[in-house]
N, C-alpha and C positions, 0 to 999 in steps of 0.2 A: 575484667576481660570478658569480650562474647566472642561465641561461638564463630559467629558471619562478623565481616568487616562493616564499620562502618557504612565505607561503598556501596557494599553489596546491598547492602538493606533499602539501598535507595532505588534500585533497578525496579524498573516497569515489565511490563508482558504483551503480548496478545492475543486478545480475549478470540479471536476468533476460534484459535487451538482450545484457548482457557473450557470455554464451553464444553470442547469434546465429551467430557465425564460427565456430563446432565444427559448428555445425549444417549452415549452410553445403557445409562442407568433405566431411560424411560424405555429403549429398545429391548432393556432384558425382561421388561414389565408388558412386554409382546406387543408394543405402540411400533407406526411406521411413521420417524418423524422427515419433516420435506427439509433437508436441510439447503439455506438459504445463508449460509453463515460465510461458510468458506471462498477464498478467491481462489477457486483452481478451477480451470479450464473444463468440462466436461465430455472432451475430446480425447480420443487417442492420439499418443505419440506417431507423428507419420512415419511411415511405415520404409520410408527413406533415408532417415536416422535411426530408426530400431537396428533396422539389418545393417548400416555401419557401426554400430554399436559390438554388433555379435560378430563383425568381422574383426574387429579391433581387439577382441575377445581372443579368437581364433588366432590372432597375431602374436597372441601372447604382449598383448600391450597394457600391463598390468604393474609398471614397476616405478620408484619413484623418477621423478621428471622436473625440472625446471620447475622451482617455487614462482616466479612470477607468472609461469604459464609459458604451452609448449609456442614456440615462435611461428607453427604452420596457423594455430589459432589467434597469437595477436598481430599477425602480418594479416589474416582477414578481416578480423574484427578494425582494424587500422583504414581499411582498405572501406569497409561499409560505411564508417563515420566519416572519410573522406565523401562517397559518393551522396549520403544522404542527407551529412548537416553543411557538406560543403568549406570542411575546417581539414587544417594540416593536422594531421594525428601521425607519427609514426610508429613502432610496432615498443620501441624501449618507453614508449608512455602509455601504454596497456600494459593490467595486473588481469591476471582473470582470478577469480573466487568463486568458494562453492555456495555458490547462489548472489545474487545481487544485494542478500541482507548482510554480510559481512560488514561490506564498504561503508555503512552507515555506520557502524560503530567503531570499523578504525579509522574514519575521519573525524569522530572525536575522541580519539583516543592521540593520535597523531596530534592532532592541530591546538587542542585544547586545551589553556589553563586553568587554574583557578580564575574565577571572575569574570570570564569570558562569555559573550553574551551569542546565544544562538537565535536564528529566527525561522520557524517554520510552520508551515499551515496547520490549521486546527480549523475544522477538523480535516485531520491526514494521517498517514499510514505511523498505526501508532507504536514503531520503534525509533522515530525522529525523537518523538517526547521523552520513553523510558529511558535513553540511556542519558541525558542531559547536567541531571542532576547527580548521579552517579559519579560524574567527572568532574562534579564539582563546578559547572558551569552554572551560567543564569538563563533559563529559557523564557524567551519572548514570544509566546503564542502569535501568531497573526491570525487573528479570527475572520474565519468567512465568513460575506453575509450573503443571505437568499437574495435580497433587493438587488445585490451584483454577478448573478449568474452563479455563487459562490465559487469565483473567479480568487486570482491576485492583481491587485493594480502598485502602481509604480507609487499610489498615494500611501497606501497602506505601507509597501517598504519602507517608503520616506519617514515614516511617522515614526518603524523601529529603531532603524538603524541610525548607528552610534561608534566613535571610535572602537567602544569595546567588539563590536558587534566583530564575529572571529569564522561564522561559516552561516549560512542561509540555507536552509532547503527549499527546494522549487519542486514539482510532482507534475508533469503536464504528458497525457493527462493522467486526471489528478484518481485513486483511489482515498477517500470515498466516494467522492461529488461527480467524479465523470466531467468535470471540467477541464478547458484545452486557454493555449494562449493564443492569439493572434501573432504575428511575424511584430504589427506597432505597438500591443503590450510588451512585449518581450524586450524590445527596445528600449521603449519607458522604462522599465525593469531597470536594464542594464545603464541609461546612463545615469542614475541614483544611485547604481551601487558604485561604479565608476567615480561619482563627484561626490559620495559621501562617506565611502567606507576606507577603511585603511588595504593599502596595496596588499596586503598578507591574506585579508577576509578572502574567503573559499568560498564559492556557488555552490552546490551539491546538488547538481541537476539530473534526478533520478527520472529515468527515460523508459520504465519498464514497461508498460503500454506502449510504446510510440508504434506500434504496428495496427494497435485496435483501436481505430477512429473509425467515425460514423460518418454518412453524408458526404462521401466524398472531398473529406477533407483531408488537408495536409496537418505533419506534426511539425511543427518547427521548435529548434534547441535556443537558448539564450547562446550556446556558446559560437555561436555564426555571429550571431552579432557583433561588429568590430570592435574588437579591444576585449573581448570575454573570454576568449581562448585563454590565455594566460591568467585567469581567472575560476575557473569552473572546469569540475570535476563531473566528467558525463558517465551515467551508472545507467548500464540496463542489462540483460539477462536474457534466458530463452526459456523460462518458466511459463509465460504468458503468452509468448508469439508462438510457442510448438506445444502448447499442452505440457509441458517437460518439467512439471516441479518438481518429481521426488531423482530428476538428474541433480539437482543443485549445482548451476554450471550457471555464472554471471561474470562480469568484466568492469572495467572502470580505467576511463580515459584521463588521465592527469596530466596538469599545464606542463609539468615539466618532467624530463627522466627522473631526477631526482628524485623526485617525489615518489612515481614511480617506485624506486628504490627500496626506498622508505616501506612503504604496503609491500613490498616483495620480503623484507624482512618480519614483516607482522605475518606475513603467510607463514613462513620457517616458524616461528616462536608457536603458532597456534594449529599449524594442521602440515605444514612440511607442504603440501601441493595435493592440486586437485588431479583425479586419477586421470589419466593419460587416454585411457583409452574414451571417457566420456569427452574430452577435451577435442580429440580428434572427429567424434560426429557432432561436434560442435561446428568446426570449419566444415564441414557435408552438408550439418541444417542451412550455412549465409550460402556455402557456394551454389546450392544444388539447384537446377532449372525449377524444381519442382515446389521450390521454396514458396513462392508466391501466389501461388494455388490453392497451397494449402493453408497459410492464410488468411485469404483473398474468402474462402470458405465459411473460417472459422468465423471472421467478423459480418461476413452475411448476416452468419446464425444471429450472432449475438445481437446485429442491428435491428433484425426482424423479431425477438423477443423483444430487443427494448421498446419497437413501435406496437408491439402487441402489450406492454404490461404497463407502460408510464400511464396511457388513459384507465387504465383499469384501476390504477391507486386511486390517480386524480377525483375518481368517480366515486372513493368511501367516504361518507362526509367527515369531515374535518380534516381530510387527509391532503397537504398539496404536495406534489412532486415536479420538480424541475425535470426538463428529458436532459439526460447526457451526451455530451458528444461522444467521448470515448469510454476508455475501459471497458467493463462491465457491470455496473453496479449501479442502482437504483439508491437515491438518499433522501427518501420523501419526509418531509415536517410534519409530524403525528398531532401537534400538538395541541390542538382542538380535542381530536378523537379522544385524546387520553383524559382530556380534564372532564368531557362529557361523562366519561366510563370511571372518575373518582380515583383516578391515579394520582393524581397532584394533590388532594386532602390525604390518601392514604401516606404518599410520600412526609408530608407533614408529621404525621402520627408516629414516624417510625425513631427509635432510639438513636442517638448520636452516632453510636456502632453500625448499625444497620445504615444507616442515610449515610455515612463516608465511604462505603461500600455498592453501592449503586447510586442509582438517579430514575425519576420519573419516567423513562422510557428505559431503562436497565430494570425496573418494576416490570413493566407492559412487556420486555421481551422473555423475563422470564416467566410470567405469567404465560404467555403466546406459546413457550416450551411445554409447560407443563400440562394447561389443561390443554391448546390446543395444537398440540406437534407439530409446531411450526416454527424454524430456529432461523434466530437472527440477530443483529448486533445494534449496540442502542449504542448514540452519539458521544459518551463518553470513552469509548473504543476507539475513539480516535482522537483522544486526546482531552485528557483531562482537567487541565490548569485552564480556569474560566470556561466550564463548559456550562455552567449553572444554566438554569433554565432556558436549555437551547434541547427540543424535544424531536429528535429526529432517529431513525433507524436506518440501516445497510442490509439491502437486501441486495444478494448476487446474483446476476442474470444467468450464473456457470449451471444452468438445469436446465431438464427439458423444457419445451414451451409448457405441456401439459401439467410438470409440476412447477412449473411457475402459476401458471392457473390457479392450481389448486393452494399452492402456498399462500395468494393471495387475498382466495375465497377466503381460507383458515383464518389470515389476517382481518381480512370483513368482521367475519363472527365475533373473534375475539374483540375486537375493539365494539361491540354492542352488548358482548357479555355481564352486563353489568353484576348478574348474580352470582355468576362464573368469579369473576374477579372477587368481589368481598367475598365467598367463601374461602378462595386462594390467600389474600393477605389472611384469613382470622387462623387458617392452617399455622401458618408463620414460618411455613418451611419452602426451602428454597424461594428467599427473597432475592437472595445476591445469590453470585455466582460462587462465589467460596473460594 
């Protein structure tokens, strides 16, 4: 007999959180580190859902409510997928969750058996991965590559999917890559999964960016696409569109009530309902005049960092960086830099123990923490299975321009550091993240 189940022992993490304790540690040692790690918004909550917050407060709106969620919030939320992805949604196939990371894992909890074969990006948002295995599934990485925008193409589907194949994740755009689909990807997409997968396979099209695009462009959903509705599962949240992550307030459109149903009773068994009164400036953030403003703002900002920081990588040698369309986040290919600075011989060197534990840019980032306070996430953060020699980092554009600047600079140095780094591996301390 042990302690932890079987299961449990197989659960993944994310390192973004994971880090916080390094960071911590170096703060109390009176370092001011740029941290570059985190996806959260750098903005305040508008100030048009705060005060419906505190009215809702004042209402005494505090008490349990409708485990699927209260019906003024998925008659809107119903109401915005109608106008924007242009599909029938009505309000009995909306669950709302506290936050959009729920629905990831009771869509394998729900749908999953033994044997059941998942497919989802790598690198991508890395709770698709950890809970895979846990449930006893088979995950099927779909590796991006730089040569293709580190896009998904309807080739790459083709090539996973299999009768087993039981649910797909799509990420558009995508955390880490900042990559988007076209309306004719999407398509391609869709008539693959249509003409190869079994009627049961689930999309899992996670839409939590779809407000943060660049260039004037549109987001479009697989699930417009004809015939996908009855297919795909549409997840997004208000973490990202209003600043509002520690609300934990997210939703998820399902083909049928049913199903529906289903996630209404996983809400009862694990948390009973999300609190009432965030729920209600939830329906304030879609309806309010002011929605769009704000924003219309916030993705400014983030555009006008991204066109101020992509050439600044581009320009540390060995360093190439793709520009994003959306999200926020920079995912430049270090991978030059690193082997110039003796990161891939010291990786070599390192004990079986240690090297299962990181990777050649999980070295560089924690090095880039320790000697030069500058915190960021190395490519196997977003997915581990086949990430072998793929050298890349996630840098978040959620900072000001200035310490974007400056975080950059730090990244310069450290990647020329060369004496910096071998005194850091001969330390031997904090190789991995722990």
């Amino acid at each position: 007999m042990t302690l932890y189940s079987h299961a449990f022992q197989r659960i993944g993490t994310e390192n973004a959180f994971k880090i916080a304790s390094h960071i911590s540690r170096i703060e109390q040692q009176g370092h001011y580190v740029l941290k570059l790690n985190l996806g959260e918004p750098d903005f305040d909550l508008p100030k048009f859902i705060s005060e419906e917050i505190k009215r809702q407060l004042d209402l005494g709106n505090t008490h349990y409510c409708d485990p699927q969620g209260l019906l003024a919030l998925r008659e809107v939320i119903a109401w915005e997928l109608n106008m924007t992805r242009g599909i029938e949604v009505s309000p009995d196939q909306v669950v709302v969750f506290p936050g959009a990371k729920p629905a990831i894992a009771f869509a394998q909890q729900a749908y999953l058996n033994k044997g059941d074969e998942v497919i989802y990006p790598s690198p991508g948002y890395p709770i698709y991965e950890s809970l895979i295995e846990m449930m006893d599934a088979i995950p099927r990485p779909l590796h991006l590559r730089e040569d293709d925008g580190l896009g998904i193409s309807a080739e790459q589907i083709e090539e996973l999917i299999c009768p087993a194949t039981k649910l797909i994740f799509l990420n558009f755009p995508s955390n880490p890559t900042g990559a988007m689909a076209t309306e004719q990807e999407l398509e391609e997409i869709a008539q693959v999964v249509l003409q190869k997968s079994n009627p049961e396979c689930r999309v899992f099209s996670d839409e939590i960016y779809s407000d943060i695009v660049f260039d004037g462009r549109r987001h479009h959903s697989i699930a417009s696409v004809p015939g996908m509705r009855r297919r795909t599962i549409v997840v997004s949240g208000f973490s990202k569109s209003f600043a509002w992550t520690g609300g934990r307030l997210g939703y998820a459109a399902f083909p049928t009530a049913e199903e529906a149903q289903s996630f209404k009773n996983l809400n009862i068994n694990y948390f009973s309902c999300v609190p009432p009164f965030l729920q209600m400036a939830g329906a304030t953030a879609l309806n309010s005049p002011h929605r769009h403003a704000a924003i219309r703002q916030m993705v400014e900002s983030f555009q006008g960092r991204r066109d101020d920081i992509i050439p600044a990588l581009n320009s540390i040698p060995g360093v190439r960086c793709i520009s994003p369309l959306g999200a926020f986040y920079a995912f430049p290919n270090i991978g030059e830099a690193i082997k110039d600075l003796g990161v891939l011989d010291a990786f070599k060197s390192l004990s079986k123990c240690e090297s299962e534990d990181t990777s050649p840019a999980g070295l560089f980032q924690m090095f880039a923490l320790y000697h030069h306070q500058v915190a960021v996430l190395d490519r196997r953060s977003f997915g581990r299975i086949g990430s072998d020699g793929q050298h890349y980092i996630r840098l978040s554009m959620a900072a000001s321009q200035e310490n974007l600047r400056e975080g950059i600079r730090r990244l310069r140095e450290a990647l020329k550091d060369r004496d910096g780094f071998r005194s850091f591996v001969r330390e031997g301390r904090q190789l991995c993240r722990g």
